[in-house]
C-alpha positions in Angstrom: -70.3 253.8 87.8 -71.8 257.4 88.7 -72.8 257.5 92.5 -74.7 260.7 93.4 -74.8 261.6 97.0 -77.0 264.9 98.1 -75.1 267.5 100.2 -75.2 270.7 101.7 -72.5 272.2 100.3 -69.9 272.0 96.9 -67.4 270.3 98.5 -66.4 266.5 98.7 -66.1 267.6 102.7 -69.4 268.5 102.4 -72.0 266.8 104.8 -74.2 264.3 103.5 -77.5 266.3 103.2 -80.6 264.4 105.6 -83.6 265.8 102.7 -83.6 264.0 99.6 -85.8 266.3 97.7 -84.3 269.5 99.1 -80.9 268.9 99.0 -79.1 272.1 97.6 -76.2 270.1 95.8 -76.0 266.4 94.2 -72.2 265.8 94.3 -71.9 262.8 91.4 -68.8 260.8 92.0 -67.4 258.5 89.0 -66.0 255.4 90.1 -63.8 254.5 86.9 -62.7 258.1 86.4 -62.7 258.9 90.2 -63.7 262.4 89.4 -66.3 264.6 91.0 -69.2 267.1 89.3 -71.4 269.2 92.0 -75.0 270.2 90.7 -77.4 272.5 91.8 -80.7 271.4 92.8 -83.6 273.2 91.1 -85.9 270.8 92.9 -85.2 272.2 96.3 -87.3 275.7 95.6 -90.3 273.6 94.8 -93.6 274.3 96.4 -94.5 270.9 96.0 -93.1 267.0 94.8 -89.5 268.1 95.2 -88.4 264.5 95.2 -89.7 263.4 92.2 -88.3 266.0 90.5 -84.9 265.8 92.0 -85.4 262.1 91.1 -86.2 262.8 87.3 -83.2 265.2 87.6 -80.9 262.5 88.9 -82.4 260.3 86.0 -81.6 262.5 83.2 -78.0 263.1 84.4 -77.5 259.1 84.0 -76.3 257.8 87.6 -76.3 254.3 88.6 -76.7 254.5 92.2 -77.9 256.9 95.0 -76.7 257.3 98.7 -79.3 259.0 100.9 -80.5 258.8 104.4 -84.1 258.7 103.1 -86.2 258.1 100.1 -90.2 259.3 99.1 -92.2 256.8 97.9 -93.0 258.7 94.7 -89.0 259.7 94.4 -88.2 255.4 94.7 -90.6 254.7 91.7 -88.7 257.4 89.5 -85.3 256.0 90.5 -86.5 252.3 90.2 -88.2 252.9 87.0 -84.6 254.1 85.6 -82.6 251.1 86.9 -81.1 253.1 89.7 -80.0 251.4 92.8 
């Protein structure tokens, strides 16, 4: 299972970042591998809709689960449309 987690920095140390949408860094954490990838969030410059297009982002890379302090409405519907918890 891939668990992605936004953060503030490229570390596993790394706060858990409190924006969703404007996170600078998704760490993605591999359960069966136990193996870590930090990705740059494009979405974070946005003028608008950052967290739908962090949550297409998040899509696309294939995770099964998000941990986040909060969730947009628009950003659920992406994540639930793709089967991610």
């Amino acid at each position: 299972m891939i668990v992605a987690v936004p953060a503030e920095e490229k570390s596993l140390d790394s706060a858990i970042c409190v924006s969703f949408g404007r996170a600078p860094i998704y760490c993605l954490y591999d359960t069966e591998k136990e193996t870590s990838t930090f990705l740059d969030n494009k979405a974070a410059e946005a003028p608008g809709e950052a967290g739908i297009q962090a949550a297409q982002f998040l899509a696309d890379q294939k995770i099964d689960s998000l941990i986040t302090f909060s969730l947009g409405e628009d950003a659920s519907k992406v994540l639930s449309a793709a089967n991610i918890s």
